[in-house]
C-alpha positions in Angstrom: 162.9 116.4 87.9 165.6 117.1 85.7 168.1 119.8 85.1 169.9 121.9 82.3 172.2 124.3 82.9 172.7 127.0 79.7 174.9 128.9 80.9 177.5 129.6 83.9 179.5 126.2 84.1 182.3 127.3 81.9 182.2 130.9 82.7 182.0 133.2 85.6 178.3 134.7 85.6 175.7 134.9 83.2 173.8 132.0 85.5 171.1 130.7 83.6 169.5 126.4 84.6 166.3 125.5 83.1 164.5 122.7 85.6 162.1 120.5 84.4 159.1 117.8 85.7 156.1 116.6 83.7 156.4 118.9 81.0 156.3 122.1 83.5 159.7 124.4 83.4 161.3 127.0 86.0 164.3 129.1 84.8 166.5 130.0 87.6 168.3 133.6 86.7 169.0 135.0 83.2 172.4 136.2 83.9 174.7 138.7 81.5 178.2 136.9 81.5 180.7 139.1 83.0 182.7 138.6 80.0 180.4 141.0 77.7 180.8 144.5 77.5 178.7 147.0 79.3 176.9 147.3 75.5 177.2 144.0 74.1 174.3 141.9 73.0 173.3 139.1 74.3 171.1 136.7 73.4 169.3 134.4 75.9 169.9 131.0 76.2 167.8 128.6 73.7 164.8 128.1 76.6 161.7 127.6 74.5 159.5 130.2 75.2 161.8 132.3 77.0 161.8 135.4 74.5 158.4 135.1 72.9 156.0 133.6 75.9 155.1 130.7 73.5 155.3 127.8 76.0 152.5 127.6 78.8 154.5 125.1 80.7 157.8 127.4 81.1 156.3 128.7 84.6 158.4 131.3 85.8 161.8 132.8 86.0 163.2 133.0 89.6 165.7 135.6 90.3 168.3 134.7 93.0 169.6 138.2 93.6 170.3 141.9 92.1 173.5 141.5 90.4 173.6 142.0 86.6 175.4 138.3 86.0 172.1 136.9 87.7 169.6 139.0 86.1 170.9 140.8 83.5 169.2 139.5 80.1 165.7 139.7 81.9 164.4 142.9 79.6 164.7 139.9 77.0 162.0 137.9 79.0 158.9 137.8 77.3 156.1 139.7 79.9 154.1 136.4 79.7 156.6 135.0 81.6 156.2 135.7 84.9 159.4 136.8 87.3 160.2 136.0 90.9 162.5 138.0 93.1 163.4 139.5 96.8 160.9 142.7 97.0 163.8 144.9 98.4 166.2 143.4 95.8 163.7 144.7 93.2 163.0 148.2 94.7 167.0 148.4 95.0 167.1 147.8 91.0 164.4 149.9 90.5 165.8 153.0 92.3 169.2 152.4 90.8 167.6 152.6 87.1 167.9 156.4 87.7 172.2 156.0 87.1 171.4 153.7 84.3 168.0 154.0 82.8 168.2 151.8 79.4 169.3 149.2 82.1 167.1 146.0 82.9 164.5 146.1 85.5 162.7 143.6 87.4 158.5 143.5 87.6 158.1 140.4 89.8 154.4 139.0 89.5 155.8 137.3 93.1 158.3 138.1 95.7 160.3 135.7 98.0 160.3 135.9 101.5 162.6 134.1 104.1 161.7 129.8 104.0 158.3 131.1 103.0 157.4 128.2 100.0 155.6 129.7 96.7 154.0 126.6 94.9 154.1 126.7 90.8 152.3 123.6 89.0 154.4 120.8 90.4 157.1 122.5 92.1 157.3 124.2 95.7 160.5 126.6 96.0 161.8 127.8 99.3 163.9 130.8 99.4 166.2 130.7 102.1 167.8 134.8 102.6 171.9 134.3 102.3 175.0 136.6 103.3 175.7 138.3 99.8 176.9 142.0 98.7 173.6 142.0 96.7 170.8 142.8 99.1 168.2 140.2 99.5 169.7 137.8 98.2 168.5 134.2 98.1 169.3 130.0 97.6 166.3 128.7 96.2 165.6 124.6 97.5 163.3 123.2 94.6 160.9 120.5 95.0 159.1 118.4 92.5 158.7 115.1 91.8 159.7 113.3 94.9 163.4 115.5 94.1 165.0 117.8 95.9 167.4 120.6 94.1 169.2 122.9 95.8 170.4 126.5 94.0 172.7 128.6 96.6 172.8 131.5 93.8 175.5 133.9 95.2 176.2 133.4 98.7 179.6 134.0 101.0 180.3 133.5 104.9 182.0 136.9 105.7 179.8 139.6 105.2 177.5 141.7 107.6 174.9 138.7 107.8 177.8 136.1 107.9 174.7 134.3 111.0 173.0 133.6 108.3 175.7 131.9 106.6 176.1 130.3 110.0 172.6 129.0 110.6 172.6 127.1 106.8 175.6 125.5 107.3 174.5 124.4 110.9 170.7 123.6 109.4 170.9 123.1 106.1 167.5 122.0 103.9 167.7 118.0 104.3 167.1 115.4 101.6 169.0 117.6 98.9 169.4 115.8 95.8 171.7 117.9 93.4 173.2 120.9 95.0 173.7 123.6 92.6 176.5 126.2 93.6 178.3 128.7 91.8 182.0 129.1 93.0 183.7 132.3 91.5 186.4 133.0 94.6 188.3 130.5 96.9 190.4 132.2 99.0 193.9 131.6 99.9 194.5 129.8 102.8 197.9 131.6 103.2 196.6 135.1 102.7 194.9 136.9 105.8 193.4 140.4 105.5 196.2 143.1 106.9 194.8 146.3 108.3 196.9 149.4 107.4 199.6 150.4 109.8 199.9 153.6 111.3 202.2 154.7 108.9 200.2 154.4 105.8 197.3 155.8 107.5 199.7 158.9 108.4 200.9 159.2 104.9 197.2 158.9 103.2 195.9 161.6 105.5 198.8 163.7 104.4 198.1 162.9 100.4 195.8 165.5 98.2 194.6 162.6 96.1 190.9 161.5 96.1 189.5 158.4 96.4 186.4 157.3 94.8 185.4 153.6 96.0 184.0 151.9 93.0 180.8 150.1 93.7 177.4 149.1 92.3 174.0 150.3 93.7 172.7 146.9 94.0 175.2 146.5 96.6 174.8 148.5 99.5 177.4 146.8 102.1 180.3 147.5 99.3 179.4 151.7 100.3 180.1 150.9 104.0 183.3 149.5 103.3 185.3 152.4 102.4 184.7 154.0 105.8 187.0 151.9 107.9 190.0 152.8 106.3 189.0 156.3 106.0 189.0 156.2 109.9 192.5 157.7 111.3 192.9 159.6 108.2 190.9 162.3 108.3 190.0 162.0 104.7 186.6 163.2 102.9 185.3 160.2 101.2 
């Protein structure tokens, strides 16, 4: 089995690896670099195939989760290529088409569910459901070949399914070979999250500005968020 990646190792986002074994290929994510503008063009990584279906052995693209750096050049995807994804992380992109509708969608021909293996020629992937502001989102372990490749996608240890986070690091998948992993944020070790006092809590119930959370559809937890430090200021959010 061997590995390319196109794109993500010099910026942040716009994740794109091409694996290969025996002359059969698996794209994992077609990612948008978070560098281009909401209207730039960009072209897809030189994958043969890719854009025009061309190649029977390029087998699939697998879509780790609903963020646009992931997913967000797969409208360039020829429809002979078929698409993999979460089925709630591609309802979530489809309902959300309705604030953005020249946006990309995702038409999965299959959808992954929790350490349930899909076999394609010569590979078997297991998606394995991670902690991530994008819901349903998912590391993909890749076998083929007597090889063992590991793709976390997005993933974090904080968030509302932090257990989950938990239970991989406890259990990971054994006999990894190459772990693929994406770092865009390492925190601090000095810093600590600081909870408003009362006194700031006082003076932003007293202000007449608004506040207007900014957040992405495809991520559901980042709308719960603003509510905790509405509470004790009997703001309208």
């Amino acid at each position: 089995m061997r590995v390319r990646v196109h794109r993500g190792s010099h910026e942040v986002g716009g994740s794109c690896v091409e694996v290969e074994h025996e002359g059969s290929r698996l794209v994992l994510d077609v990612g948008k670099p978070l560098s281009a503008g909401w209207g730039d063009d960009v072209p897809l990584p030189s994958v043969p195939g890719l854009a025009d279906g061309s190649d029977p052995g390029l087998l699939g693209v697998l879509i780790s989760h609903a963020h646009l750096d992931h997913y967000g050049l797969v409208d360039q995807v020829s429809p002979r290529v078929p698409v993999y994804a979460g089925r709630d992380a591609a309802a979530v992109v489809e309902a959300a088409s309705f604030f953005n509708a020249s946006g990309p969608v995702l038409a999965p021909a299959g959808y992954w569910e929790h350490l349930s293996p899909t076999r394609l020629g010569p590979f078997t992937i297991t998606p394995h459901l991670v902690d991530h502001s994008a819901y349903d989102s998912y590391s993909l372990v890749i076998d083929g070949g007597g090889r063992r490749l590991m793709y976390t996608g997005d993933l974090r240890g904080h968030g509302r399914k932090s257990s989950l986070f938990d239970a991989m690091v406890t259990r990971p998948p054994s006999d990894v070979d190459v772990l693929l992993m994406e770092g865009t944020h390492v925190p601090d070790p000095a810093a600590s999250a600081v909870d408003p006092t009362p006194a700031q809590r006082s003076s932003a119930s007293e202000t007449d500005l608004e506040a207007t959370p900014p957040t992405w559809p495809g991520s559901p937890p980042r709308t719960r968020r603003p509510r905790r430090p509405r509470w004790g200021t009997r703001r309208q959010a």
